[in-house]
C-alpha positions in Angstrom: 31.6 124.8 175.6 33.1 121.9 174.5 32.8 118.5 176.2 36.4 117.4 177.2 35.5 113.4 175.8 34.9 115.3 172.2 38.0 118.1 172.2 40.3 114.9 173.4 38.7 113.0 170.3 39.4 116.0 168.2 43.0 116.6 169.3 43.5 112.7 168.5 42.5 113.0 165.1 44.0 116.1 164.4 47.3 114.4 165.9 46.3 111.4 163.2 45.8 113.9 160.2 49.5 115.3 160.6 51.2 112.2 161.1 49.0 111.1 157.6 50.1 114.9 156.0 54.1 114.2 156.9 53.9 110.4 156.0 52.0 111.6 152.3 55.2 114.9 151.8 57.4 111.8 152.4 55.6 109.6 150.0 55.5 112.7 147.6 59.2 113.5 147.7 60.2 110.2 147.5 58.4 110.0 144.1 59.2 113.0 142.7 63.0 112.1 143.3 62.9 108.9 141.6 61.0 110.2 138.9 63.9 113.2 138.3 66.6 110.3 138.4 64.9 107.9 135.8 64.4 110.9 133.5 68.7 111.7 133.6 69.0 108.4 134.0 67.6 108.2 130.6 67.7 111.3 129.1 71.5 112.4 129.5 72.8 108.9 127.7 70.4 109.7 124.8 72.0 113.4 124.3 75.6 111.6 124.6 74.8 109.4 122.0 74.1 112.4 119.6 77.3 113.2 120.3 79.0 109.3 120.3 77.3 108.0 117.0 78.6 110.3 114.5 82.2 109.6 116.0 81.5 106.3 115.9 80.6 106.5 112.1 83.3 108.6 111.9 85.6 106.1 113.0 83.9 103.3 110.7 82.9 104.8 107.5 86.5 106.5 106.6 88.7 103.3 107.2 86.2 101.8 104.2 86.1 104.9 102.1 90.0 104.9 102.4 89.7 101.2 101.2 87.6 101.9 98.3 88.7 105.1 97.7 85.4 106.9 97.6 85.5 110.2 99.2 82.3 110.6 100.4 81.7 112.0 104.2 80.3 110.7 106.5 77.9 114.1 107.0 77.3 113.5 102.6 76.0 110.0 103.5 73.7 111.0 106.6 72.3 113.2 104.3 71.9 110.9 101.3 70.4 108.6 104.0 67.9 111.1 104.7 68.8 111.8 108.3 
């Protein structure tokens, strides 16, 4: 059989490989998490500001081409711009 010094040495570092196992899921989901909330944290104002710009423009461009009287749009002048 097994000597009792050797399966008491093997319990303890069996006991030391799950306490390493839990601390690295911690480690792990603690990573992935903060990875997920940097990428909305960046990604979701980037797909508003598809939406904000072109209102923005909007808001700019026809107050001048009111002024000068042109009547371009602001979607003919994206696309002149090549955009």
């Amino acid at each position: 059989m097994i000597d009792p010094e050797l399966a008491a040495k093997l319990d303890e570092i069996s006991a030391k490989a799950d306490m390493a196992y839990r601390a690295a899921e911690s480690v792990r989901k603690y990573i992935f998490w903060t990875g997920v909330i940097t990428a909305a944290l960046v990604v979701l104002p980037l797909i508003g500001l598809l939406f904000a710009i072109p209102a923005f423009m909007n808001n700019y461009v026809n107050p001048l081409n009111d002024a000068t009287g042109n009547t371009t749009s602001t979607a003919d002048l994206v696309k002149s711009l090549g955009l």
